[in-house]
C-alpha positions in Angstrom: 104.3 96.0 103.8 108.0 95.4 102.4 108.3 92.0 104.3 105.3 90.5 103.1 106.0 91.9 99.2 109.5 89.8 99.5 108.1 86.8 101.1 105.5 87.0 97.7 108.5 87.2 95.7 110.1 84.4 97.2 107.0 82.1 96.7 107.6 83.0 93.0 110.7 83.4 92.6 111.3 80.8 89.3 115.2 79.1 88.0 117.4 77.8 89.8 117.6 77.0 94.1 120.3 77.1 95.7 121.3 73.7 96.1 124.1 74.7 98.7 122.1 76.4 101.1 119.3 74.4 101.0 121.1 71.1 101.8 123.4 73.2 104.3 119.6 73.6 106.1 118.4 70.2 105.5 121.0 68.7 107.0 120.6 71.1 110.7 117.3 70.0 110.5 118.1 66.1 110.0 120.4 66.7 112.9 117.8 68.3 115.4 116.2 64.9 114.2 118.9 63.1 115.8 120.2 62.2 112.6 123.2 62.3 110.6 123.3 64.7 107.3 121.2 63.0 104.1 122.2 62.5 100.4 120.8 64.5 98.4 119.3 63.5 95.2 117.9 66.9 93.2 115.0 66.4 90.4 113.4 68.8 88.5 110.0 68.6 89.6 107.9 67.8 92.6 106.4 65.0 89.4 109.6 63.4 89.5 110.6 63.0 93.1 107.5 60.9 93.8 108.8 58.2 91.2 112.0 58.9 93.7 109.9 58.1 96.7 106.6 56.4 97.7 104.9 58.7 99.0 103.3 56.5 101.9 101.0 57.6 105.0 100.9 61.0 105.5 101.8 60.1 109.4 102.5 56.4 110.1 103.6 56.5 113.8 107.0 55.3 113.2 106.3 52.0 112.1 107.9 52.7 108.8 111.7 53.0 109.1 112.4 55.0 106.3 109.7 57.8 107.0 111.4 58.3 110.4 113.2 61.2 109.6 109.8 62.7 108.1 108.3 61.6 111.2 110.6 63.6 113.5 111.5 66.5 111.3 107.3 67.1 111.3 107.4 66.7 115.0 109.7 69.6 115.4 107.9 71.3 113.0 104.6 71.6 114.6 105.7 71.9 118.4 107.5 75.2 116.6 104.8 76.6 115.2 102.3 76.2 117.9 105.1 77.5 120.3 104.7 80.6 118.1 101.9 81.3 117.4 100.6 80.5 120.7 102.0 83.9 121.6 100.5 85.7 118.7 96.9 88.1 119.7 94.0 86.8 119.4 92.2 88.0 116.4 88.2 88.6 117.3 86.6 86.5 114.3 83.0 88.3 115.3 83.8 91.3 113.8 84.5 90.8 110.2 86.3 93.5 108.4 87.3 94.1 104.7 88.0 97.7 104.6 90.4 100.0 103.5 93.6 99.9 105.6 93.5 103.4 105.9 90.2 103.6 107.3 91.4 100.8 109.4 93.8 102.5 111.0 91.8 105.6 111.3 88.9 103.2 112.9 91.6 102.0 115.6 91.9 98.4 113.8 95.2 97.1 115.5 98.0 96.7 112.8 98.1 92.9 112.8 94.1 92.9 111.7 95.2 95.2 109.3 98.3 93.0 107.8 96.2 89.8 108.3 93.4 91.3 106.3 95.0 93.0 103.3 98.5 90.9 103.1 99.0 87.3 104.9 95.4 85.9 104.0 95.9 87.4 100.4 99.7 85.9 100.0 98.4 82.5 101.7 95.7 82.4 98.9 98.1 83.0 96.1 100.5 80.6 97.6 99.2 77.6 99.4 95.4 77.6 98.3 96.2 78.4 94.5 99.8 78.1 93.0 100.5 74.8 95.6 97.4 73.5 95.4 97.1 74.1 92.0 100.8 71.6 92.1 99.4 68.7 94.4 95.9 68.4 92.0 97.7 68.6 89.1 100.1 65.6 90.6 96.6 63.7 91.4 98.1 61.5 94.0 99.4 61.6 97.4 102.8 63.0 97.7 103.3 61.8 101.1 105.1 63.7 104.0 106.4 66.1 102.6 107.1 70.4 102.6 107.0 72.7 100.2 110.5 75.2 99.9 109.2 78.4 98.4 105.4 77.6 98.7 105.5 77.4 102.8 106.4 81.4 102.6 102.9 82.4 103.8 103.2 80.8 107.4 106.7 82.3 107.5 105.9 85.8 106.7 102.8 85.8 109.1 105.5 84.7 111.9 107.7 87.7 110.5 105.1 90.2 110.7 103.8 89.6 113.8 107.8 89.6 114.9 108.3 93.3 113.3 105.1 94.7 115.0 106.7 93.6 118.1 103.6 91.1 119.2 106.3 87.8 118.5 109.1 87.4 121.0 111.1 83.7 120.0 113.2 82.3 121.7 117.1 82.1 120.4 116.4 78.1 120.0 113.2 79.0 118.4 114.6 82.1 116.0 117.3 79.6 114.6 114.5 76.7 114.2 112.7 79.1 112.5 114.8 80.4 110.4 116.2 77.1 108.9 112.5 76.8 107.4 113.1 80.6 105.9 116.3 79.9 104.5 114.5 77.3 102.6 111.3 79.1 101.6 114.2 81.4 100.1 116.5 78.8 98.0 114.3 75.6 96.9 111.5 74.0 95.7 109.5 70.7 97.6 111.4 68.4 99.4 110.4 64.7 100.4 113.2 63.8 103.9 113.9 60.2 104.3 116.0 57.8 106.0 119.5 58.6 104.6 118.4 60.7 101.6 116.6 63.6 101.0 114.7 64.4 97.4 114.6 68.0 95.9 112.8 69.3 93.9 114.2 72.1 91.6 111.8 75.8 91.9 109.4 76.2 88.7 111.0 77.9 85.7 108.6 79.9 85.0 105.1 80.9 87.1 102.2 83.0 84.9 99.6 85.2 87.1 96.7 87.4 86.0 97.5 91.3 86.8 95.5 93.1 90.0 96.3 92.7 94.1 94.9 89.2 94.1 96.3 87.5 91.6 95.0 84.3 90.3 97.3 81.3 88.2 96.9 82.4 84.5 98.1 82.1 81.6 96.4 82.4 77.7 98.9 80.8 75.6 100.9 78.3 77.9 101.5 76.7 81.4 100.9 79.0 84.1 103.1 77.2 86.5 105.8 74.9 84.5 109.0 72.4 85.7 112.0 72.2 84.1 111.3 68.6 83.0 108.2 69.4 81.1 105.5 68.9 84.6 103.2 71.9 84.1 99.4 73.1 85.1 97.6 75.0 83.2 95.2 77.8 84.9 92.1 80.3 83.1 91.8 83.2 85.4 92.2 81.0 88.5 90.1 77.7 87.5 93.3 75.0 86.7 92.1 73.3 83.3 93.5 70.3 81.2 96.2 71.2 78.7 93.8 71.7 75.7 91.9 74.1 77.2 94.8 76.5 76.5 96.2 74.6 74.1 94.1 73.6 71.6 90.3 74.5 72.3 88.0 72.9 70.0 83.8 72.4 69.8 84.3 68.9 69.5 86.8 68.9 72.9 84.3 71.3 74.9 81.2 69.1 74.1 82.6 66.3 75.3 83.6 68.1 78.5 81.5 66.9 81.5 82.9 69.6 84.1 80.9 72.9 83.1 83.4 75.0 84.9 86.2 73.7 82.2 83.6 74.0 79.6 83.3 77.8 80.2 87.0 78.3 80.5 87.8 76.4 77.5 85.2 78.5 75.5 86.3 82.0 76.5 89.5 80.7 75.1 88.4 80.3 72.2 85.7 82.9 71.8 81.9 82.7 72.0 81.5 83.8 68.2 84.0 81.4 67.5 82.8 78.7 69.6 78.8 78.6 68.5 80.1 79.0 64.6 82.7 75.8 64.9 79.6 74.0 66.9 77.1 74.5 64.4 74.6 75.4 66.8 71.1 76.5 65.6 69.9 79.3 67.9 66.1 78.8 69.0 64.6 81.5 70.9 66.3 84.6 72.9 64.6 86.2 75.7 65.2 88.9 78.2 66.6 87.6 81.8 64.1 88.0 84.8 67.0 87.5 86.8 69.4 89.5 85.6 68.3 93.0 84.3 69.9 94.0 81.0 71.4 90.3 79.6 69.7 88.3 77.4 69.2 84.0 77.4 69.7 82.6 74.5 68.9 78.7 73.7 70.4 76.8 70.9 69.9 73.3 69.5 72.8 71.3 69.8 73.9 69.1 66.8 73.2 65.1 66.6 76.8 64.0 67.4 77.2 65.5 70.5 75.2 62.8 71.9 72.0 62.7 73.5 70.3 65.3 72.2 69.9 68.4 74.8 70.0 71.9 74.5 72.4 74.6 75.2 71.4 77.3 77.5 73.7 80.6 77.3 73.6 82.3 80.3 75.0 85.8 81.7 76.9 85.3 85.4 74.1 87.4 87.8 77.5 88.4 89.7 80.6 90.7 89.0 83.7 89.2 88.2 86.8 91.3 90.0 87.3 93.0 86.4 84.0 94.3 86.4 83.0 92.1 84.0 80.3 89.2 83.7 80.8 85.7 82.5 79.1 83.8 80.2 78.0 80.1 80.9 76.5 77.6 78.7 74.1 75.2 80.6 72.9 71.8 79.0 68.9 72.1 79.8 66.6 69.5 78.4 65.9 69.3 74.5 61.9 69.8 75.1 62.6 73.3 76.5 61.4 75.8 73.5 61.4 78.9 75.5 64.8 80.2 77.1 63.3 81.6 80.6 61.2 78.0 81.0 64.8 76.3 81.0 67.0 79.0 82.6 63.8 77.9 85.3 64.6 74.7 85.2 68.2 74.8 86.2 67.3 76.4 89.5 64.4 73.8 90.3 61.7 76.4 89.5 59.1 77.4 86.9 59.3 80.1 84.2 56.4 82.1 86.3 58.4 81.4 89.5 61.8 82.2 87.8 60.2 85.5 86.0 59.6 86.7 89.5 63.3 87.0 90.7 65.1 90.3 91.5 68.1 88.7 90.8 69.7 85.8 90.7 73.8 84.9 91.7 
């Protein structure tokens, strides 16, 4: 659907907002707060409005006078959206569907199921779940009461939809809140309302996905999401990693890696071949994969100065990636492990007759 593809491109829609309009909507809302317009201070990242503002309780019941405005303006907020989606049909959760929206149709699926399915809970991924979230880890702290400008697209387009299949009647009071919060989905980045000012935050200037209909943050050579004043995530095919990872991969860096999932990333970046030539590993047995019909195990001795000494299981994923393709995962297993299916055993609590006997494993 059209709506839903624009409210997409507004989530990642990169340079500059639109200071006018955005602070021309602030200020209504401060006003249906019961207070008078803000100042506006503008940053370039959601990194520097938090040395801007504390980011305090998320709710602190009004004892703090300057996260009144936040306060009220959340108030409003949530009494609108569960005015709204009060009215919207009840979805029946017991019957699970994933099809094609075709068949769908054909099947007498009612068009909301259908838009749910294969466009708002695929743009909420991509927006709040991944690119967002991706923003608030990579902050690693609170950022307080705050919302998000571009990123809160998802809840708007579902409201939008639901409006266009005719199944979402608002009110005139209502359809002007509501569209305050879309104007600013539409012209800025994160904003942080407080007593008397307001902090903005500028939109990325640039935002990297991987190709397909569910795209994932990624990018091979760079940031995938980057700020204007240097703030940036990086992302491998979804999984947000440290700078280096994309950066600068070395074996010394991915031994020293505790997080396995960032271990793997970091050595697809820089190639398998690549990686167990820099690492000096000595390979010391292959074997077949009961669990996993056609891949191989291979176990390797890991040199002296990586620490205690422990071996390094290679692994084939037992699942498909959406490319079709399978990763690889090296798996630290005990240094007395000699034969590869023994330890692949071992890492799922099991012996290598018990592990020999699997169909397949995930």
């Amino acid at each position: 659907m059209a709506l839903c593809d624009e409210w997409r491109t507004h989530a990642l829609t990169t340079g500059p907002a639109d200071r006018v309009t955005t602070e021309a909507a602030i200020s209504a809302l401060y006003r249906m707060a019961d207070r008078p317009p803000p100042e506006f201070t503008w940053v370039d990242s959601p990194r520097a409005a938090l040395r801007l503002v504390p980011p305090g309780p998320i709710r602190n019941l009004g004892r703090d006078q300057e996260h009144g405005v936040a306060n009220a303006i959340a108030d409003r907020w949530s009494a609108l959206r569960w005015r709204l989606t009060r009215q919207l049909p009840q979805r029946d959760w017991t019957l699970p569907w994933r099809g094609d929206a075709l068949d769908g149709l054909r099947a007498g699926r009612a068009p909301a199921e259908i838009a749910e399915t294969h466009l708002l809970e695929p743009l909420r991924g991509l927006v709040r779940d991944r690119v967002a979230g991706f923003v608030r880890a990579e902050l690693g702290e609170t950022v307080g009461l705050c919302w998000y400008g571009q990123h809160e697209s998802d809840w708007i387009a579902r409201l939008e939809v639901y409006a266009v299949l005719g199944d979402l009647s608002p009110s005139a009071e209502d359809r002007a809140e509501l569209d305050l919060w879309a104007v600013l989905a539409r012209s800025c980045g994160w904003w942080w309302p407080r007593e008397g000012r307001c902090v903005v935050s500028e939109r990325p200037v640039a935002v990297h996905l991987e190709p397909g209909e569910d795209p994932r943050p990624h990018h091979a050579s760079g940031p995938a999401v980057a700020y204007g004043d240097g703030f940036a995530l990086h992302a491998w095919h979804g999984t947000r990693v440290p700078a280096w990872v994309i950066e600068d991969p070395t074996p010394e860096r991915i031994a020293a890696e505790r997080n396995a999932e960032v271990r793997r990333c970091a050595v697809e970046r820089l190639g398998w071949a690549e990686f167990i030539d820099g690492a000096g590993l000595v390979l010391v047995g292959t074997a077949p994969d009961p669990g996993n019909d056609g891949h191989e195990l291979r176990l390797y001795d890991q040199p002296p100065d990586w620490g205690p000494h422990q071996r390094l299981l290679v692994t084939v994923n037992g699942s498909v990636e959406r490319d079709g393709t399978r990763r690889r995962y090296g798996l630290r297993v005990p240094a007395w492990f000699d034969d590869p299916v023994d330890a692949a055993a071992w890492t799922y609590g099991l012996t290598g007759a018990q592990y020999a006997l699997l169909v397949r494993r995930t």
